[in-house]
N, C-alpha and C positions, 0 to 999 in steps of 0.2 A: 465453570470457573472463570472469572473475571480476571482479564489479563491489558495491560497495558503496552501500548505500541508506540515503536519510534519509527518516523519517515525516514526512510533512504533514498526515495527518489522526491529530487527538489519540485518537480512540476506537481506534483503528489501536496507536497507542503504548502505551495501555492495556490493552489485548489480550494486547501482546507483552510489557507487564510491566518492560520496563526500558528506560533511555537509551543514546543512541548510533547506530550504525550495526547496519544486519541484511541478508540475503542477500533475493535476490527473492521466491525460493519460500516464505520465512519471512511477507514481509509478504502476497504473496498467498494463503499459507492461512488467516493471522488474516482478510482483509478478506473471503473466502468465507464465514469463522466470523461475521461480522458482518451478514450478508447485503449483501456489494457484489458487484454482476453485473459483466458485462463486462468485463472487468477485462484494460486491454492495455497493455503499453510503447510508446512512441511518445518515439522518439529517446530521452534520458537522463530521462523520466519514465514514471511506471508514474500510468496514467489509470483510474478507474473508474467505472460508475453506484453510487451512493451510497444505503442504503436509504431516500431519503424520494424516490428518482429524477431527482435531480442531476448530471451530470457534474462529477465532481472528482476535482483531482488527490491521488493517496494516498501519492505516493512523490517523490524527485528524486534521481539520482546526485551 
């Protein structure tokens, strides 16, 4: 199923360079590229550890 995402973390958004809506794989390769670990969906968010080792959220459908 094809789902649409919205950034919650700003350095995420900046990453990706522009506003709006992006695919999963989109945001979890920028948030890799940023160094965020773990990085798992849980129901309609995409959750990850944060480089300062944080749990936060990165994503929301």
């Amino acid at each position: 199923m094809y789902a649409i995402w919205n950034i919650k973390a700003s350095d995420i958004a900046a990453e990706l360079n522009r506003c709006g809506t992006y695919e999963e794989r989109e945001i979890i390769s920028a948030a890799e590229k940023l160094g965020y670990t773990c990085i798992e969906e849980t129901g309609d968010m995409l959750e990850a550890i944060d480089p300062n080792g944080g749990r936060t959220i990165i994503a929301e459908q």
